[in-house]
N, C-alpha and C positions, 0 to 999 in steps of 0.2 A: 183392639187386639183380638185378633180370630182364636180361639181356644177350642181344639179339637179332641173328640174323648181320645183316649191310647186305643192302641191297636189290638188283636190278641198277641202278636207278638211281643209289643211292648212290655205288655201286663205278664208275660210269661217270663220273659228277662229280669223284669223288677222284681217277681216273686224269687228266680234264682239267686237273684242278687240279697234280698232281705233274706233266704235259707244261707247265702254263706254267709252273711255278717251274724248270724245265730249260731254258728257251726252246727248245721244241722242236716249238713250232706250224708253223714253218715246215717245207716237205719239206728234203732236205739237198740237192739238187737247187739249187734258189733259194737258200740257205744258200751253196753253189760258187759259185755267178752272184756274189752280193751280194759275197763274198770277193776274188771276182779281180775285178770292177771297182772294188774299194776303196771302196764306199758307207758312209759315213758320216753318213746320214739318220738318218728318221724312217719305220718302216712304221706304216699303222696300218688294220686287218680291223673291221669292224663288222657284228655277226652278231646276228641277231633269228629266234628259232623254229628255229634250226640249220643258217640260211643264209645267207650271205654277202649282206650288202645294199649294203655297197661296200666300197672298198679304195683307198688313196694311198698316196703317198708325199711326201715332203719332202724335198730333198734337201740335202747339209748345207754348212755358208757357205766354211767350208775344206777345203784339201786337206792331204794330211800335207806335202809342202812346203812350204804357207804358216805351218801350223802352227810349223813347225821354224824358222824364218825370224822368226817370230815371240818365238820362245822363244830364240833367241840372243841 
């Protein structure tokens, strides 16, 4: 069997691929933000050709109060 090293492309897809199975598309920076305002959304990045063509958010229907309030 012929076993050929990867390519740099390869190796650049693999690495995006092992960043999103870590979720670690986001900087940690935004990761801080998201954390201490307790967001509980939806982000979602739509990228075509290696560029950002938009980006949202959702925001989510409860808080961990209502949550908990709920669950009692």
């Amino acid at each position: 069997m012929d076993h050929t090293e990867p390519t740099a492309e390869e190796r650049s897809f693999a690495e995006f691929r092992r960043m999103t199975r870590e979720a670690r598309l986001l900087s940690s920076a935004t990761e801080t933000l998201l954390r201490h305002l307790r967001f509980s959304g939806r982000l979602s990045i739509v990228v075509k050709n290696g560029s950002i063509l938009k980006s949202g958010y959702e925001e989510g229907y409860f808080t961990r109060q209502q949550e908990e309030r709920m669950i009692s």
